[in-house]
Every structure is written in C-alpha cells, then in structure tokens.
C-alpha atoms as one frame of an Amber mdcrd trajectory, in Angstrom:
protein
  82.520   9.889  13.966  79.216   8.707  15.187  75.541   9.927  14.860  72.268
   9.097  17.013  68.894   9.528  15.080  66.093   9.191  17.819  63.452   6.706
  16.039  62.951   4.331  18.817  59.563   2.519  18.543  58.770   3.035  14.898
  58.161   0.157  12.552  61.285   0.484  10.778  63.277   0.395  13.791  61.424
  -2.797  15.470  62.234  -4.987  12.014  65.562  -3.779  11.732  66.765  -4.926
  15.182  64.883  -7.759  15.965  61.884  -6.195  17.810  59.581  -8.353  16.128
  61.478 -11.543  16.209  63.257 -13.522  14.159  63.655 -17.539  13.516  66.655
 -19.712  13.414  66.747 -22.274  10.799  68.895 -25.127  10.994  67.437 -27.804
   8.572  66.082 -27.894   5.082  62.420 -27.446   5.719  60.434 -24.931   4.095
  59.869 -21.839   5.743  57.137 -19.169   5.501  56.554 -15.616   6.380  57.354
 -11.884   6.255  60.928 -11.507   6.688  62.768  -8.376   6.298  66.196  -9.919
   6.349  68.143 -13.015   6.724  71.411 -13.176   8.875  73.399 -16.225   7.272
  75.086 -17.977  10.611  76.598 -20.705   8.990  77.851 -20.970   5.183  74.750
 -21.611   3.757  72.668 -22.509   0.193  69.157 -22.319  -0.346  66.710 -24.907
  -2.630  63.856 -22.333  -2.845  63.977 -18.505  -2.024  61.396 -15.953  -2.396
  61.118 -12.324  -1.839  58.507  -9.376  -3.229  59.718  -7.427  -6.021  63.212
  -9.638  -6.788  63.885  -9.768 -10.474  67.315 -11.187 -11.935  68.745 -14.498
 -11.458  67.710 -16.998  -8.785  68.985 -16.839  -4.846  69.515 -20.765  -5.324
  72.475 -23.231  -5.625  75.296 -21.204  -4.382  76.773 -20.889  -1.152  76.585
 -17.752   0.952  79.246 -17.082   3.555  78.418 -16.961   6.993  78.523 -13.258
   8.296  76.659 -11.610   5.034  73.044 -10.351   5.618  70.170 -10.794   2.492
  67.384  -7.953   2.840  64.217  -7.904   1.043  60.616  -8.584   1.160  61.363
 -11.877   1.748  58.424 -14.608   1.892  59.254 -17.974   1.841  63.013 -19.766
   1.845  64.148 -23.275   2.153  67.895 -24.265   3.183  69.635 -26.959   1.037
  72.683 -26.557   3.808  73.429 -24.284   6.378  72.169 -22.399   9.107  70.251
 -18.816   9.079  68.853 -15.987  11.143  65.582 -14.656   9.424  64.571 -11.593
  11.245  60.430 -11.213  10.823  59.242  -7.699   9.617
C-alpha cells in the first residue's frame, strides 16, 4: 500500500528532501548551522554535537552505523571519525 500527500513546495517538504541543501563532511572540523538531519555515510563518531531542545545523555564517543539518520534542531557537530550527510533546514 502506498499514499501521495500533495505538499510540494512547503518548508517542511524542502528540508526533508534536500531542497535546501545539505553538506558532506568528511574530516573532523567543526561544523556550524541549521541542520534538520544528519545522514551518517560512513560509520561514524562525533567529538562535539549540538541540537535545540536535546536533553539526556551526550551524542559523543560512540559509533553510529552508516545507513541510520539523526533528526533534530541540530546546530553545530564535529566528527571524531567518519563521514556524514547533514541536510540544512
């Protein structure tokens, strides 16, 4: 079973699906910006990882598969190893 919702063009589409960009990071430098999700490409741990609103333990000094997606409000991350897909919202 399948469904079609016709919300082409709205805001929530556009951050969901790329629409507004996204940025590849391959090496640990820090990055910055309004990210609404992050596409892990490569197994992958981050050093530093912020997001609006997160409460609980910290996103940091683990690895993450490759293939698993991390949504948020996310604002700032840095990779300790890895490589990542952060899609801008």
């Amino acid at each position: 079973m399948s469904y079609s919702v016709d919300i082409a063009g709205t805001a929530a589409t556009k951050d969901r699906t790329g629409n507004l960009g996204a940025e590849v990071t391959t090496n640990t430098s820090a990055v910055t910006g309004s990210f609404s999700h992050i596409q892990v490409l490569e197994d992958a741990t981050f050093s530093a990882f912020t997001a609006t609103g997160d409460t609980g333990q910290a996103m940091t000094g683990f690895a993450i598969p490759a293939g698993m997606i991390i949504g948020g409000n996310i604002t700032a991350y840095t990779l300790a190893s890895g490589k990542v897909r952060a899609y801008k919202a």
